[in-house]
DRENDO-27811 format. One line per 2 residues: number of its first residue (from 1); their letters; for each residue z, x, y of C-alpha. Coordinates in Angstrom, 1 decimal. Layout:
<rs>
NUM> a> Z,X,Y | ...
</rs>
This chain:
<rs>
1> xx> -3.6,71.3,20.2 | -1.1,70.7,23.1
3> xx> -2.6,73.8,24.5 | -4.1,73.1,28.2
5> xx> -8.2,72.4,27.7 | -10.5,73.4,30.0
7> xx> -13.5,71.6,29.8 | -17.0,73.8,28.9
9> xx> -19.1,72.3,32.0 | -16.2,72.7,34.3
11> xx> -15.7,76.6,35.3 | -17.4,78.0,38.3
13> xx> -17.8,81.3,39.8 | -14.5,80.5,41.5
15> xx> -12.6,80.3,38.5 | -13.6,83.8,37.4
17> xx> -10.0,85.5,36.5 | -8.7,83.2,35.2
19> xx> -7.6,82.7,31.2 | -8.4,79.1,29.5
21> xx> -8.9,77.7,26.4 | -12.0,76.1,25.5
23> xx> -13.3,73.3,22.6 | -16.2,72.3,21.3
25> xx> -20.0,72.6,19.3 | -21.7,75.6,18.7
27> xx> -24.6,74.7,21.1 | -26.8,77.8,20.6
29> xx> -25.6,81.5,19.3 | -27.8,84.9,19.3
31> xx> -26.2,87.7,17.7 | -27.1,91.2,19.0
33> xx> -25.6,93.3,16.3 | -22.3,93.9,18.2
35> xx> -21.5,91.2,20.4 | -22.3,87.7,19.7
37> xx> -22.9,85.5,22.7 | -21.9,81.6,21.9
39> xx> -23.2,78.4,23.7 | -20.2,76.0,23.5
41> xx> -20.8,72.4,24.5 | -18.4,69.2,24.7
43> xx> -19.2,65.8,26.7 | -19.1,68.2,30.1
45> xx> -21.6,70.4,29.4 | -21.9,74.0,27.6
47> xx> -20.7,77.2,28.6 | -21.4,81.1,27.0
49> xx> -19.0,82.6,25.5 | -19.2,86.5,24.3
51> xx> -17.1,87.5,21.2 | -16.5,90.9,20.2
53> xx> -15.6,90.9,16.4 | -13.6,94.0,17.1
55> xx> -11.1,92.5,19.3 | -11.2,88.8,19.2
57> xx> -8.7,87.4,17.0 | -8.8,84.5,14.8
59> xx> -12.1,84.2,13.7 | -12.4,86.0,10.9
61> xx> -15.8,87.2,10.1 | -17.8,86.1,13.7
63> xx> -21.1,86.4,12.4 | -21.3,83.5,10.1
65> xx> -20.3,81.0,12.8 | -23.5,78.6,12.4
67> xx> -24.8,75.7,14.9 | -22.5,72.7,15.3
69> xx> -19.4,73.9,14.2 | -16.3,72.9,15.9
71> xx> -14.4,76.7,17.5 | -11.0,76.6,19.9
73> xx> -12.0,79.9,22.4 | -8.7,81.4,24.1
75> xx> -10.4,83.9,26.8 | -10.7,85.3,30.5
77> xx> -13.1,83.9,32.5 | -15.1,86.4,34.1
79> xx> -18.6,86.6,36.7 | -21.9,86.8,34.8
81> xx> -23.8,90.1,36.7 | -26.5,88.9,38.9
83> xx> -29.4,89.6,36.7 | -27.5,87.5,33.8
85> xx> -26.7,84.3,36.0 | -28.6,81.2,34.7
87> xx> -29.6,79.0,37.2 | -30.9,76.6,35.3
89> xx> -27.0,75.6,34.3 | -24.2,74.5,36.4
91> xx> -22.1,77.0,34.7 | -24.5,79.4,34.5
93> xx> -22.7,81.8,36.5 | -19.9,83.0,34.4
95> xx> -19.0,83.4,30.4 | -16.2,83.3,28.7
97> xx> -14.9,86.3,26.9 | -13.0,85.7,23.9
99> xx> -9.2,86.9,22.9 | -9.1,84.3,20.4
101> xx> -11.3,82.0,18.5 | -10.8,79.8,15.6
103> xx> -12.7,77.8,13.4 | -11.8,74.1,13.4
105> xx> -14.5,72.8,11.5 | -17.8,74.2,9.8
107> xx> -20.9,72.4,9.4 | -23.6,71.8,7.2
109> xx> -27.1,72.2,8.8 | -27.7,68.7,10.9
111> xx> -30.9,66.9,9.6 | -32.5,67.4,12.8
113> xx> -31.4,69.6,16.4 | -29.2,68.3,18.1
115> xx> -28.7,70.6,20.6 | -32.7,69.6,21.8
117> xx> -33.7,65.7,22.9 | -36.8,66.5,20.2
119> xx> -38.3,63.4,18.4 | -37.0,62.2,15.6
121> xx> -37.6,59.6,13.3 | -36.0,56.7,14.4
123> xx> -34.4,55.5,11.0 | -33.3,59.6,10.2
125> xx> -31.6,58.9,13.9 | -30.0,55.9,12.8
127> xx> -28.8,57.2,9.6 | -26.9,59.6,11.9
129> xx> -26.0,58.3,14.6 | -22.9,60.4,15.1
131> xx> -25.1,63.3,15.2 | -27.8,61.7,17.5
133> xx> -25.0,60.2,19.6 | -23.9,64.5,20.2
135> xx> -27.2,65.0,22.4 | -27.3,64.8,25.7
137> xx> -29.1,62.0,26.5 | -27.7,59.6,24.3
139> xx> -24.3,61.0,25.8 | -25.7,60.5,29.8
141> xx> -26.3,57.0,28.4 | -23.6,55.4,26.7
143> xx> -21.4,56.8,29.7 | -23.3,55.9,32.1
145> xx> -23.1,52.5,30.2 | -18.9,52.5,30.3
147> xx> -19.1,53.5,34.4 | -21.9,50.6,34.9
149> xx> -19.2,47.6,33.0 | -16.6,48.9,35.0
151> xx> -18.6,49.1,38.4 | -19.3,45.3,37.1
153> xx> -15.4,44.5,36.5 | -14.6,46.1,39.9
155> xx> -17.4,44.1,42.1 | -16.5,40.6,40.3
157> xx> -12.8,40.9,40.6 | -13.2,42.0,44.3
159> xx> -15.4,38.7,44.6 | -12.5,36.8,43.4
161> xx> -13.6,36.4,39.7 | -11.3,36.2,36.9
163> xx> -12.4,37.9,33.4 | -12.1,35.5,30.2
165> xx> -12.3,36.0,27.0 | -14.2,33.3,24.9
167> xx> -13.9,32.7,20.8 | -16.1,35.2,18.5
169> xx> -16.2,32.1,15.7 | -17.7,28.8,17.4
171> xx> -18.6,25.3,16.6 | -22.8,26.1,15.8
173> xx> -25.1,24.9,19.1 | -28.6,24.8,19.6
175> xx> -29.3,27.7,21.6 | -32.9,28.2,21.1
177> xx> -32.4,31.3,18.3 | -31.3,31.1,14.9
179> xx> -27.1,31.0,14.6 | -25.2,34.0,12.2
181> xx> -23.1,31.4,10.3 | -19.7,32.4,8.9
183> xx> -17.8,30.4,5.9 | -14.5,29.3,5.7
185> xx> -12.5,30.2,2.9 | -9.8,27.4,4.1
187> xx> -12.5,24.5,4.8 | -14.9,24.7,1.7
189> xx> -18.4,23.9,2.8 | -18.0,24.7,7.1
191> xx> -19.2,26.9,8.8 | -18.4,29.0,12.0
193> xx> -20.7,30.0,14.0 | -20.9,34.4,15.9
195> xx> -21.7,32.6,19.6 | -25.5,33.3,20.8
197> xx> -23.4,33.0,24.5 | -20.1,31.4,25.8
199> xx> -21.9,28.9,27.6 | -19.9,25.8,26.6
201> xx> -16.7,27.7,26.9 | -17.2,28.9,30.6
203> xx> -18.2,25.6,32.0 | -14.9,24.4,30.0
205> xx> -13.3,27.4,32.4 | -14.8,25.1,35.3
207> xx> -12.9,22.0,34.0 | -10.0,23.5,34.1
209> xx> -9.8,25.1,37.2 | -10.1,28.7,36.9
211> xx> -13.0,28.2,39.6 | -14.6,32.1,39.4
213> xx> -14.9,33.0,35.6 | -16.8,36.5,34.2
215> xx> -17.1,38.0,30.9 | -18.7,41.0,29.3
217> xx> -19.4,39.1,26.1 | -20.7,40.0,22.7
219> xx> -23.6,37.8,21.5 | -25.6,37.2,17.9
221> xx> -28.8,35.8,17.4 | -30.6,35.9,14.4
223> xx> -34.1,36.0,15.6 | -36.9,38.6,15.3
225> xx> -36.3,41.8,17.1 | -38.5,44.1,19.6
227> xx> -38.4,47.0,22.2 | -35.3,45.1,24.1
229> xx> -34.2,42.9,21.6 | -31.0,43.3,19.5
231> xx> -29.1,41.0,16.9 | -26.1,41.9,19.0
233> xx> -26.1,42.6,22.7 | -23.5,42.2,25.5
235> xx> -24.1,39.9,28.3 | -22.3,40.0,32.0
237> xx> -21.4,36.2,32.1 | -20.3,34.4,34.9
239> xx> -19.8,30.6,36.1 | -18.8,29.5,39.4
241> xx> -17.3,26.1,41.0 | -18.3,24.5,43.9
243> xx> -21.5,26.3,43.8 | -25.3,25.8,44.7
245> xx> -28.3,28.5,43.4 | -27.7,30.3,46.7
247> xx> -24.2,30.5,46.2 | -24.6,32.2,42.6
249> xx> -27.5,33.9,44.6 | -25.5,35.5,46.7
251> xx> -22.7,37.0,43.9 | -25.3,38.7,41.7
253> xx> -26.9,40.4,44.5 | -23.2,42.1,45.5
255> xx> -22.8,43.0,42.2 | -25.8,43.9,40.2
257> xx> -26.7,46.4,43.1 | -22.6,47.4,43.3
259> xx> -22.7,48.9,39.6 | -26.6,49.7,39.9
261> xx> -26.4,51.5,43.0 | -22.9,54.0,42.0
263> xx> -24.4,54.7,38.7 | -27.5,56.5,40.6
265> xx> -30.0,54.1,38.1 | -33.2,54.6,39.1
267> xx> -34.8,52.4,42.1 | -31.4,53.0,44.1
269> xx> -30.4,51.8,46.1 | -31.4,48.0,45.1
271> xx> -33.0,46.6,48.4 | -30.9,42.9,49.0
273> xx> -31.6,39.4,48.8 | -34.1,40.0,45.8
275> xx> -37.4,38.3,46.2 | -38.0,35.0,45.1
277> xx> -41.3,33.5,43.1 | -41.0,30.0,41.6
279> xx> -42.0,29.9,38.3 | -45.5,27.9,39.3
281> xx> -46.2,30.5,41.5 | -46.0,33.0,38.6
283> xx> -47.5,31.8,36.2 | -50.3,31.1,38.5
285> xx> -50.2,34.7,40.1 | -49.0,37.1,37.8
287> xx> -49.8,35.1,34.3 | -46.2,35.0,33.0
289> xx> -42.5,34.1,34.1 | -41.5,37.7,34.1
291> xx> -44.2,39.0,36.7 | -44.1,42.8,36.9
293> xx> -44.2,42.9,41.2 | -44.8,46.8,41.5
295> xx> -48.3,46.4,41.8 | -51.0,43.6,42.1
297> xx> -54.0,42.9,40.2 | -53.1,39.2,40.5
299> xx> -54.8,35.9,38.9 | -57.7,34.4,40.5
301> xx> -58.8,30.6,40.0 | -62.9,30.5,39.9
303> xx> -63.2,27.5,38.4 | -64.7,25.7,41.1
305> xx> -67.4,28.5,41.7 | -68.4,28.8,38.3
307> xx> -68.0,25.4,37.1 | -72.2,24.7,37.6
309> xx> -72.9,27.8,36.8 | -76.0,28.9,33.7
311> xx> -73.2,30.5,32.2 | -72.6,27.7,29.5
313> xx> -69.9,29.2,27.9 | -68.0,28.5,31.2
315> xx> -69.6,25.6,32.5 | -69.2,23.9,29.2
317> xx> -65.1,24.8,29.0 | -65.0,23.5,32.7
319> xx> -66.7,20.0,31.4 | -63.7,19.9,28.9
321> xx> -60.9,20.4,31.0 | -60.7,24.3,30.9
323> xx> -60.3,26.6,34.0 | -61.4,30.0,34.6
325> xx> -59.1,32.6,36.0 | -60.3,36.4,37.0
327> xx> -58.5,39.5,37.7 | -59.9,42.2,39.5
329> xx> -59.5,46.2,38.4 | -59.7,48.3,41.4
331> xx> -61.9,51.2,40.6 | -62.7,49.3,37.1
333> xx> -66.1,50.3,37.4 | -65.6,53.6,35.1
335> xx> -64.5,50.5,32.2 | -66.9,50.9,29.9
337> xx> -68.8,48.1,27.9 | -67.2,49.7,24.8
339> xx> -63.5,49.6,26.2 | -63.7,46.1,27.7
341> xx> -65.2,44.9,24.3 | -63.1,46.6,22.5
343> xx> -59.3,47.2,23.3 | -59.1,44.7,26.2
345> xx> -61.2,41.9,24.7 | -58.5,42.5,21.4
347> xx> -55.3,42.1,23.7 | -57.0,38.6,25.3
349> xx> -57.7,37.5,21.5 | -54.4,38.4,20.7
351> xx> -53.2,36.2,23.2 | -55.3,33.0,21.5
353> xx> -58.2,34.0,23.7 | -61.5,33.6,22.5
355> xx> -62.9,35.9,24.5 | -63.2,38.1,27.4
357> xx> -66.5,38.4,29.9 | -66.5,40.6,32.9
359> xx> -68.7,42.3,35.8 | -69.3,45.0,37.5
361> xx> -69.6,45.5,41.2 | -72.1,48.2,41.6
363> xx> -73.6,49.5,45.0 | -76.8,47.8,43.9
365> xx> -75.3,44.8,43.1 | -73.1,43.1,40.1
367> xx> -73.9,44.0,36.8 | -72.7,43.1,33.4
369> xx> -73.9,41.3,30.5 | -73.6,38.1,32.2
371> xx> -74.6,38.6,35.2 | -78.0,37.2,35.2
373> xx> -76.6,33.8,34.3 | -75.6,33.2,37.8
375> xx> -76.5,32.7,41.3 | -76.4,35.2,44.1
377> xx> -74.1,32.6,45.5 | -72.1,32.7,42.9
379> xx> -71.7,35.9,42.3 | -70.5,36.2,46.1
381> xx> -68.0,33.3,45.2 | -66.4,35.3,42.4
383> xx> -66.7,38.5,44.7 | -65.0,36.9,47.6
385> xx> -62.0,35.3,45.1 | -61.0,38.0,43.8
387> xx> -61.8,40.5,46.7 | -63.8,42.5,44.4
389> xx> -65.2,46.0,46.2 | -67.5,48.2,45.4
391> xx> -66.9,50.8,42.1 | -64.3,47.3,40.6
393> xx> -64.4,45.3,37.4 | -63.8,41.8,37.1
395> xx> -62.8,40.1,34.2 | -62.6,36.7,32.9
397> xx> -61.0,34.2,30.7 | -61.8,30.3,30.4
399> xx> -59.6,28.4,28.2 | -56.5,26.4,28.9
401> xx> -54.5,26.6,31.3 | -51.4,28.5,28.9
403> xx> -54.2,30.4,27.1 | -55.8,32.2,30.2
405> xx> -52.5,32.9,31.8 | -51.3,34.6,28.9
407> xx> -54.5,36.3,28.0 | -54.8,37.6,31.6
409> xx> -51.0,38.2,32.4 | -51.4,40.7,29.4
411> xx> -54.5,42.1,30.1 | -52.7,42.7,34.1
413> xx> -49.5,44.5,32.3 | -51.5,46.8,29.5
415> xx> -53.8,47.9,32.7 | -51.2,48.0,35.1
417> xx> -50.0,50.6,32.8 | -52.7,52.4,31.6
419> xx> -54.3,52.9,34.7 | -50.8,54.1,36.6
421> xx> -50.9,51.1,39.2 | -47.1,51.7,39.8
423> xx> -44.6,54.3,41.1 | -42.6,54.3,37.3
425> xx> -39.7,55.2,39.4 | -39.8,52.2,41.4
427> xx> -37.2,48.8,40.6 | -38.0,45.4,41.6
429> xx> -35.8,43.1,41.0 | -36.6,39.5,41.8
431> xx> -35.1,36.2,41.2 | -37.9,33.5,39.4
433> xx> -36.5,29.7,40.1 | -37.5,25.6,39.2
435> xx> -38.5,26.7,35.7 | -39.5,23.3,33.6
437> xx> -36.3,21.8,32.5 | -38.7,21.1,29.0
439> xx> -41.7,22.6,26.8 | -43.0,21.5,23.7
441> xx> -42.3,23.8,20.6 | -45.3,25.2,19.2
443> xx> -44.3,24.5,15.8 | -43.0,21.1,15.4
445> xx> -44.4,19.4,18.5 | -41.4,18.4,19.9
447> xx> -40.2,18.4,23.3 | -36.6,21.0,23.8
449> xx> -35.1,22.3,26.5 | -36.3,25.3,28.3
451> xx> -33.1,26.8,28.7 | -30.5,24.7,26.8
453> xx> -29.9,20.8,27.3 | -27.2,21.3,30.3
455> xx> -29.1,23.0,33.2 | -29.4,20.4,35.8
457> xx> -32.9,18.8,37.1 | -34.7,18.8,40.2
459> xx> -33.5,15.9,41.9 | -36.8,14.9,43.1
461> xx> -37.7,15.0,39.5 | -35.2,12.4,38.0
463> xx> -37.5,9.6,37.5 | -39.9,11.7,35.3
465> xx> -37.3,12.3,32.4 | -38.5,9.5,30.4
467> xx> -42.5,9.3,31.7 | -43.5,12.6,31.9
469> xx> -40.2,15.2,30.8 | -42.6,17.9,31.0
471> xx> -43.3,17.7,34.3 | -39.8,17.9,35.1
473> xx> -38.6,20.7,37.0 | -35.1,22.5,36.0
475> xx> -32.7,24.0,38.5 | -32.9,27.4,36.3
477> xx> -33.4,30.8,37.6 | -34.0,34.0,35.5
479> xx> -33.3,37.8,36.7 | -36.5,39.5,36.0
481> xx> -36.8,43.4,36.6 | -40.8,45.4,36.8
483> xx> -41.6,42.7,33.7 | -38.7,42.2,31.7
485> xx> -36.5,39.2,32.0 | -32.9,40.8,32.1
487> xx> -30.5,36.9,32.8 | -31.1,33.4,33.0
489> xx> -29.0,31.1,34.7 | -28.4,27.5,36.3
491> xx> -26.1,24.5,37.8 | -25.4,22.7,35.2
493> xx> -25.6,19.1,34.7 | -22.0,17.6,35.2
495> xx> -23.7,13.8,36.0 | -23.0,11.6,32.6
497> xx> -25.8,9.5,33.1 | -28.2,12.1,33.8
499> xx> -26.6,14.2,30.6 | -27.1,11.6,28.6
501> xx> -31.1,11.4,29.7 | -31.5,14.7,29.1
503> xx> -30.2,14.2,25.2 | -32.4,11.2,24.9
505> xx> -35.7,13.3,26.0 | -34.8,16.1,23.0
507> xx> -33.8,13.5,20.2 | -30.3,13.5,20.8
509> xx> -28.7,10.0,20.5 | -25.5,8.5,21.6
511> xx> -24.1,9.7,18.1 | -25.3,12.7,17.6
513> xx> -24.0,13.9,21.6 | -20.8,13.2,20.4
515> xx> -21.0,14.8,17.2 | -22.3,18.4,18.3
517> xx> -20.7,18.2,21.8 | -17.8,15.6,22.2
519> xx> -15.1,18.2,23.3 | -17.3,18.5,26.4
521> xx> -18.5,15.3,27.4 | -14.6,14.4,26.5
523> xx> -13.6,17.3,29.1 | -16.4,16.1,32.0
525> xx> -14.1,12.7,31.8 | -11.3,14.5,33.4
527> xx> -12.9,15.6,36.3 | -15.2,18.0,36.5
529> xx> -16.6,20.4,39.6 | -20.1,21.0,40.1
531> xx> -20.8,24.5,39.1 | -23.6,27.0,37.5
533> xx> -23.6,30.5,36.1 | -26.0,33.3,34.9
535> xx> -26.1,35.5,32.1 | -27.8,39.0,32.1
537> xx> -28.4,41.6,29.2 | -26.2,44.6,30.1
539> xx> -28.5,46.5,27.4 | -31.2,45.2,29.1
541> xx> -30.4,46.2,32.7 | -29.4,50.0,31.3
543> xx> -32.6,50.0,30.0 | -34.6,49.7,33.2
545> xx> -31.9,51.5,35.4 | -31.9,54.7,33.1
547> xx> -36.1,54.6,32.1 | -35.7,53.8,28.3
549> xx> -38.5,52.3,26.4 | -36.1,51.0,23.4
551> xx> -32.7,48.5,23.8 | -31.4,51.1,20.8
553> xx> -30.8,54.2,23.4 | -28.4,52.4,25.0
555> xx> -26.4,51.1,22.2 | -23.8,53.1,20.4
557> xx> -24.5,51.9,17.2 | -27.6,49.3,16.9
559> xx> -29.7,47.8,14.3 | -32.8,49.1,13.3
561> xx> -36.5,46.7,13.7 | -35.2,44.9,10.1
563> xx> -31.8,44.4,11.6 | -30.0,46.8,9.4
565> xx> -27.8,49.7,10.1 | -29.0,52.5,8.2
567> xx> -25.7,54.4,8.7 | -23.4,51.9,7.0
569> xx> -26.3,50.3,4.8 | -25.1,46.8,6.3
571> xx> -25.8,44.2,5.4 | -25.2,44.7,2.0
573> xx> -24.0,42.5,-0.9 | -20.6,41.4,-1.6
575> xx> -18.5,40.6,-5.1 | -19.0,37.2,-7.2
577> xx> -15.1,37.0,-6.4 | -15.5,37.0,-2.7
579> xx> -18.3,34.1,-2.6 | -16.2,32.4,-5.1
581> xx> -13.2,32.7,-3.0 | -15.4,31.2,-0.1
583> xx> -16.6,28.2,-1.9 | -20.7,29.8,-2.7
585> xx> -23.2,30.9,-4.9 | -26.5,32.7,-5.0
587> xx> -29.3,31.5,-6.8 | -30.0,33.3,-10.0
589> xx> -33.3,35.9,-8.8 | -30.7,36.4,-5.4
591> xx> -27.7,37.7,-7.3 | -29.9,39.6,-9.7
593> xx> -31.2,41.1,-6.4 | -27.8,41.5,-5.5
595> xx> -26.8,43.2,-8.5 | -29.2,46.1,-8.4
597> xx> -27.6,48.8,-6.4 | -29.4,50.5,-3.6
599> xx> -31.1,53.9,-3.7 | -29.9,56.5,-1.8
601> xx> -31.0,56.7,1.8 | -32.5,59.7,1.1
603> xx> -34.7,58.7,-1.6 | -35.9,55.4,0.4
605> x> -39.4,54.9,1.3
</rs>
């Protein structure tokens, strides 16, 4: 193998002459009875090479050579003729004609092409993923994926940042997700913790001096998984001294566009500062804090014009504190009664809604079902609000404030789609700022952080932490990219008092601070600088830049939606001895579970 590769996608017409040796797949073959004409691909690209039985050497009987097996081709390179070239392919204008060609592997028939981006079943892909990792796509992506982290490495350490790496087993923090807990074998009855982010151990990089920190880190968090979502996923992490927003402002838009812009991602080049919305403003506007900007279609109040209105249903939610919020559908007269009732009146439901009314504006007028319950002054009101034309649809939510934002910020995405409102080529990128430093959890009732419990607070909002925490505003600010929140950051709180009001508003006494985060309330005695950070999904971002719908195309080896790894059948039980060894037990039904070994994948349903 010390033999001098040549590389299949690299020989041009210029080459033609010379002799090379060549490695890689059986791409495509045709055989033609005498000659046998070979598409060989590696990571480079494919190239043809002809064999003559007769005179190549090596191979042994040429016409059994199947897809995917692994060949060595010794050879001159030589010009296609004009009618042969391929334009279609860079090296489409020579082959390779054999003197020599051996066999280095054979290969059973692969469960589906590879040598084709067909679709596949997603768990058959997963299965294997060595095979689906071959085709050319997945290829483009996880390369493009090592160029992007080390376009990231270049632009930080050119900005004076220092890369650190941060433990893998940590004390367990609330986060906001569910930990992955790991035992101790030497400490009976502890647990470690896999870290959801290294967010205590870079500010502890702030303590003690390093000033610029960044990280690609690896994060687990055991929570339900989607589209973008993975139990593990890489983050760029950084934290900064001496810093305000529009200092940490500043960094990420060097260095997202840096690594954005000389992978070619799509939207280059990244126009700079990104725009900014505060999280008020989107909500209000757009529905949700991860506004999709490429198009419009934005949230209109009409509660004052329709709160006297003969339509009860709204005039009676106004009375109880409910507000009415429209969005306008240019050209949304061809929405049918059928389709609003049906598919769009099921998204706002699914969104807690309880219903969806609309109108239309004709040229004779507005029409709809509920037209005739209000005035002609009215109806001008609602016109005028939302800027309705002729030939648009209106439609409607009243409920509470959370309720109709997130019925009609879904309704404004699923149309914005549907209907082709946006360039799907286009990338903004836009920072949203002064989330709420608290919300309520759905679940117990309780008041949490946002974020997490050390983001600092609006300063005009300190005397609200103990009357009104949810009205307090948080000096967080997320990354969010055509709808999809890609990094979060903050300053952080380094003020003890204001720490220790902060812990008091979620339920965390004096005690308890100590208990789950002495070391860094310790550290903050020793003098600590004022600094923030941000943390963005590098999955996330390749997603967007390279037009995937799913987080798994650009991952080399991810879970499936159940969190498993088809390929490796992890997670999987382990022996009595080892959870002996580590100081546990199942109960009884789980170890009978345990016990029964797993069908083969194939015979899985």
């Amino acid at each position: 193998m010390s033999t001098a590769r040549t590389f299949c996608g690299t020989p041009r017409a210029g080459d033609a002459g010379r002799t090379m040796t060549v490695f890689g797949w059986v791409d495509r073959r045709r055989d033609h009875g005498g000659l046998i004409f070979i598409d060989l691909r590696d990571h480079t690209g494919t190239l043809q090479v002809v064999i003559d039985p007769q005179t190549a050497r090596g191979l042994g009987n040429a016409h059994e050579v199947r897809l995917e097996w692994v060949l060595r081709v010794d050879g001159e390179l030589r010009a296609r003729a004009p009618q042969n070239v391929n334009p279609k392919r860079e090296t489409g204008e020579v082959e390779l004609h054999a003197a020599a060609c051996a066999v280095l592997s054979a290969a059973k028939t692969p469960p589906f092409p590879v040598n084709e981006d067909s679709e596949v079943e997603e768990q058959l892909r997963l299965r294997h993923r060595y095979l689906d990792l071959r085709r050319p796509r997945l290829q483009r992506n996880l390369r493009t994926r090592a160029a992007f982290c080390i376009e990231l490495r270049r632009a930080l350490t050119g900005l004076g940042f220092v890369e650190i790496e941060t433990p893998q087993m940590i004390r367990a923090t609330p986060e906001g997700a569910r930990d992955y807990l790991v035992p101790s074998r030497l400490f009976p009855g502890s647990f470690y913790a896999l870290p959801q982010s290294p967010q205590l151990y870079k500010q502890l990089c702030m303590v003690a001096g390093f000033d610029r920190y960044f990280q690609l880190a690896h994060c687990m968090r055991d929570e339900d998984l989607r589209a973008d979502r993975q139990p593990e996923f890489t983050q760029l992490d950084i934290e900064m001294s001496f810093v305000d927003e529009e200092d940490v402002f500043a960094a990420l838009e060097q260095v997202i566009p840096a690594a954005w812009n000389a992978c070619d991602f799509r939207g280059s080049p990244l126009p700079v500062p990104f725009p900014r919305v505060t999280w008020k403003d989107a909500m209000g506007r757009y529905g949700t804090d991860k506004p999709d900007t490429r198009f419009a279609l934005e949230l209109t109040d009409i509660t004052a014009t329709v709160r006297h209105s003969g339509f009860r249903v709204f005039a009676d939610a106004v009375a109880r504190g409910a507000i009415v919020k429209a969005i306008c559908v240019p050209g949304g007269g061809d929405l049918s009664r059928a389709d609003i009732e049906g598919r769009l009146t099921d998204i706002a439901r699914d969104a807690k809604a309880k219903g969806l009314a609309h109108l239309w504006k004709r040229a004779g007028g507005w029409e709809g079902p509920i037209a005739k319950f209000f005035t002609a002054e009215e109806l001008d009101g609602i016109g005028a609000a939302t800027g309705a034309n002729t030939g648009d649809c209106v439609l409607m939510v009243a409920d509470t404030p959370d309720t109709v934002a997130a019925a009609l910020g879904a309704l404004r995405n699923h149309l914005g789609a549907a209907r082709g409102l946006y360039d799907r080529d286009r990338v903004d990128m836009i920072w949203v700022t002064e989330f709420p430093m608290f919300t309520r959890s759905a679940e117990t009732g309780e008041v949490t952080p946002a974020h997490h419990p050390f983001t600092m607070i609006n300063a005009d909002d300190v005397g609200k932490l103990e009357s009104d925490p949810l009205a307090v505003r948080s000096r967080a600010y997320d990354i969010v990219v055509n709808g999809r929140e890609v990094g979060s950051g903050s300053i952080r709180i380094t003020d003890p008092d204001i720490q220790r009001r902060v812990f008091a508003a979620i339920g965390i006494d004096g005690e308890a601070a100590r208990r789950k985060f002495g070391f860094l309330l310790e550290a903050f005695e020793y003098g600590v600088p004022p600094h923030g950070g941000w943390a963005g999904g590098i999955d996330r971002m390749l997603m967007e830049g390279l037009a995937e719908e799913n987080i798994r195309d650009v991952i080399a080896f991810p879970k499936n939606q159940q969190a498993q790894e088809p390929m490796t059948d992890a997670p999987a039980p382990v022996d009595e001895a080892q959870l002996r060894e580590l100081g546990l037990t199942l109960p009884p039904s789980r170890r009978n579970e345990s016990a029964q070994p797993k069908p083969p994948f194939s015979e899985r349903r």
